[in-house]
C-alpha beads as a LAMMPS data file, in Angstrom:
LAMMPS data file: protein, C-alpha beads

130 atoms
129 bonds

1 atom types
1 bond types

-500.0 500.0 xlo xhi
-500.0 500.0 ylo yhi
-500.0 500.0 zlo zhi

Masses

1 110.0

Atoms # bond

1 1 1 311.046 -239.195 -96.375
2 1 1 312.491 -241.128 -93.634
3 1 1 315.764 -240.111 -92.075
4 1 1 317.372 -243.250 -89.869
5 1 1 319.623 -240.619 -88.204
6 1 1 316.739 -238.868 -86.487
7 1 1 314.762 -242.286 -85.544
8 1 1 315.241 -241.864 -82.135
9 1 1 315.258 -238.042 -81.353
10 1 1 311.384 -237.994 -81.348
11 1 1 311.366 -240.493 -78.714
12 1 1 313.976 -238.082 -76.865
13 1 1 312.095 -235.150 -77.347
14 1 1 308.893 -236.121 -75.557
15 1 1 310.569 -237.277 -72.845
16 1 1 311.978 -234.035 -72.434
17 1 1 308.907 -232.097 -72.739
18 1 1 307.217 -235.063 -70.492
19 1 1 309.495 -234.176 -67.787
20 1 1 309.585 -230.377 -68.375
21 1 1 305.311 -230.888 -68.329
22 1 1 305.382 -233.089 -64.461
23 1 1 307.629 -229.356 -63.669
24 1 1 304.856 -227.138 -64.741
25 1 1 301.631 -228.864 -64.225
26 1 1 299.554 -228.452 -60.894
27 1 1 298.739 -231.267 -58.785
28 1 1 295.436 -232.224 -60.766
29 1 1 297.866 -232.981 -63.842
30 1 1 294.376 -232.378 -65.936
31 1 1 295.579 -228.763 -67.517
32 1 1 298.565 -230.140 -68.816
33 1 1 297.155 -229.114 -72.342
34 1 1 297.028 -225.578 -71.372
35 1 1 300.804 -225.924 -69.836
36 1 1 302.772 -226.956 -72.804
37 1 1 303.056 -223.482 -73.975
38 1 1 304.899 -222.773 -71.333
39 1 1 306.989 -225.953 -71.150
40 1 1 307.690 -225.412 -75.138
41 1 1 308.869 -221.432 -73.804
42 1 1 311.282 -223.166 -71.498
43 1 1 312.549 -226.158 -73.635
44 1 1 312.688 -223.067 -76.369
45 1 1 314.460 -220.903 -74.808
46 1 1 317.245 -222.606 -72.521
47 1 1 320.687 -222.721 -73.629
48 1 1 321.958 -226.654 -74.564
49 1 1 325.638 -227.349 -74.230
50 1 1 326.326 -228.731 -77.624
51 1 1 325.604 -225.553 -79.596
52 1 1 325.728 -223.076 -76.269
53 1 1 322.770 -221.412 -78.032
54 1 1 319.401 -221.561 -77.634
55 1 1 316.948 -223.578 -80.355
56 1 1 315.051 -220.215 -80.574
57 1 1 318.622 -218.040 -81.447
58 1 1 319.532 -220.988 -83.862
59 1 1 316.322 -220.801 -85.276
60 1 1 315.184 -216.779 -85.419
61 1 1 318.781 -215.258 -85.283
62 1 1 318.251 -213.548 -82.325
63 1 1 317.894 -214.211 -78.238
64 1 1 314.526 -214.166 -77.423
65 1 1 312.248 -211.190 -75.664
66 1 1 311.184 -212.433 -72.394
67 1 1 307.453 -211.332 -71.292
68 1 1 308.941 -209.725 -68.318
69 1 1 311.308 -207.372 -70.508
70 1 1 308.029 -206.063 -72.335
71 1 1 306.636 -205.545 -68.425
72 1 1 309.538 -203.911 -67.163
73 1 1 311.733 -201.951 -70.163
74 1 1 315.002 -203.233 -70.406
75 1 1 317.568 -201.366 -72.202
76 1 1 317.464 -203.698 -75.174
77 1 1 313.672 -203.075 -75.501
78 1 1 314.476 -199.070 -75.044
79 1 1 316.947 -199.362 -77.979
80 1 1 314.487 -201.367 -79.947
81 1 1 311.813 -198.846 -80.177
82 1 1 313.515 -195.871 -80.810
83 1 1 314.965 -196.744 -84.260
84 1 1 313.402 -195.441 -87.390
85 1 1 312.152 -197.744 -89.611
86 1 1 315.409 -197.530 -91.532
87 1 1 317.371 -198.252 -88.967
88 1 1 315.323 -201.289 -87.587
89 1 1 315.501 -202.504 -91.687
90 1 1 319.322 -202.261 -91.467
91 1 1 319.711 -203.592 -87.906
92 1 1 317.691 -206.740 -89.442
93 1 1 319.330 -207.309 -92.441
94 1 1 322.843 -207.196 -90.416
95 1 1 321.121 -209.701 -88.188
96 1 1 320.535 -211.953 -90.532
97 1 1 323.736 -212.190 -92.359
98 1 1 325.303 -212.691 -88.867
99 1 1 322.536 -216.328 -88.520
100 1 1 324.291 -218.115 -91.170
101 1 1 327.947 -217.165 -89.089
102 1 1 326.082 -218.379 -85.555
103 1 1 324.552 -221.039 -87.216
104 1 1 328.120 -222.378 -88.365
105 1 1 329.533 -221.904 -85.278
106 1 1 326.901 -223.692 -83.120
107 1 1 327.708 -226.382 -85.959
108 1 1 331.175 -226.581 -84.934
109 1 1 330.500 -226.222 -81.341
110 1 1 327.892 -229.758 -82.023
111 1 1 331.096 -231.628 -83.141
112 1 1 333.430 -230.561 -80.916
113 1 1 330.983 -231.896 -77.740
114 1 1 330.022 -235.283 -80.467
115 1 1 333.710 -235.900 -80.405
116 1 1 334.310 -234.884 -76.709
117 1 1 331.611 -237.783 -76.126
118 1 1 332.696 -239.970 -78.511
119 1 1 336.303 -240.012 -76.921
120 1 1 334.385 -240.320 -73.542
121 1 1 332.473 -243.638 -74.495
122 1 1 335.320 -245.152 -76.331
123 1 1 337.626 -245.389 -73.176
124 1 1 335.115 -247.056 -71.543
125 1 1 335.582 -249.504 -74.424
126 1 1 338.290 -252.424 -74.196
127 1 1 338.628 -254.897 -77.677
128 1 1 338.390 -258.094 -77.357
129 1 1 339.977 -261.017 -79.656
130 1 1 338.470 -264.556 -79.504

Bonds

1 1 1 2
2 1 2 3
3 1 3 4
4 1 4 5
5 1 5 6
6 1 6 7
7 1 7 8
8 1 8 9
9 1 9 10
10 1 10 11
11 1 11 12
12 1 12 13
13 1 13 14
14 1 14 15
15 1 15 16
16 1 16 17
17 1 17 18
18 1 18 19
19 1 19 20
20 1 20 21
21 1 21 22
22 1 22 23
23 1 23 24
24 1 24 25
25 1 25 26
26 1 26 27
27 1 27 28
28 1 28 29
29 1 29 30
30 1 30 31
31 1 31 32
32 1 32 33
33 1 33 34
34 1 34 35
35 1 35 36
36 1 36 37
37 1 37 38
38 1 38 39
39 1 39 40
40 1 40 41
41 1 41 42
42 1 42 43
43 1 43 44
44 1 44 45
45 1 45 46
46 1 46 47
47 1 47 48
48 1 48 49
49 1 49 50
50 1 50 51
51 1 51 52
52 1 52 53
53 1 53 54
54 1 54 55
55 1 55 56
56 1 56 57
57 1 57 58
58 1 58 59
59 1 59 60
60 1 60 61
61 1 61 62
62 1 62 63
63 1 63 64
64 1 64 65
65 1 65 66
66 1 66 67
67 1 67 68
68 1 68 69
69 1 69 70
70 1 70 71
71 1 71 72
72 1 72 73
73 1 73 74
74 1 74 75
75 1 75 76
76 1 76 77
77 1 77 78
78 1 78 79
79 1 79 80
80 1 80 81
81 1 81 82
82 1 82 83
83 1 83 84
84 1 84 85
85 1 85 86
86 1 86 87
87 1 87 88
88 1 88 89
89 1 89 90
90 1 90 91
91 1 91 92
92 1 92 93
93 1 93 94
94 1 94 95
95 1 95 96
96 1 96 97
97 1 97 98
98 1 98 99
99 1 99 100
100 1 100 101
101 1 101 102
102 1 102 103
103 1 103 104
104 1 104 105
105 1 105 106
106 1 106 107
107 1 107 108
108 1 108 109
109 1 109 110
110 1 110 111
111 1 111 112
112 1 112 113
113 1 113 114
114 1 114 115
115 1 115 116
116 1 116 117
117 1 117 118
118 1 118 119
119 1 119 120
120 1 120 121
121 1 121 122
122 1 122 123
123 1 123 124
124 1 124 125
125 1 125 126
126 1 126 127
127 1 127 128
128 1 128 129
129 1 129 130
């Protein structure tokens, strides 16, 4: 199915991830393919401005466990593992009824900055009659 709203955003996305890869890659730019786990992570897990959310929250429902929170424990982490399983079920199920409520929000949030931008570009813009 094609969708002409998303033609370009492809295009946009890799050179996103192109840049976020010349960031992360050593100088012999020939382990890039072992690198764009860790330039996915990042692109993942960085807050945008139009939804002030992260793709990963948006996505999941929740903020994301960074590697160095399972290294050193972090109170969320504590919390975490000492629920009971009934607990943890609950705790999940709440979580997820509160995605479709973030979800809407970040949805509002992506109009708000559309029209901020909109309003932007269209001072820029004088009409002309010929």
């Amino acid at each position: 199915m094609y969708y002409v709203a998303a033609n370009g955003l492809a295009e946009v996305f890799n050179k996103t991830l192109r840049r976020l890869l010349k960031k992360v890659v050593a100088k012999s730019k020939r382990d890039w393919h072992e690198r764009i786990g860790e330039a996915l992570w990042a692109y993942r897990t960085t807050i945008r401005t139009p939804t002030q959310s992260t793709p990963y929250a948006l996505v999941y429902g929740v903020e994301t466990v960074l590697p160095l929170e399972q290294q050193i424990p972090s109170l969320r982490i504590a919390i975490q593992e000492g629920l009971i399983e009934e607990e943890n079920a609950h705790l999940r199920l709440e979580e997820l009824e509160a995605l479709d409520e973030k979800r809407l929000e970040a949805q509002q949030k992506l109009e708000c900055y559309q029209a901020r931008l909109s309003k932007a570009f269209n001072k820029k813009v004088f009409p002309r009659s010929f």
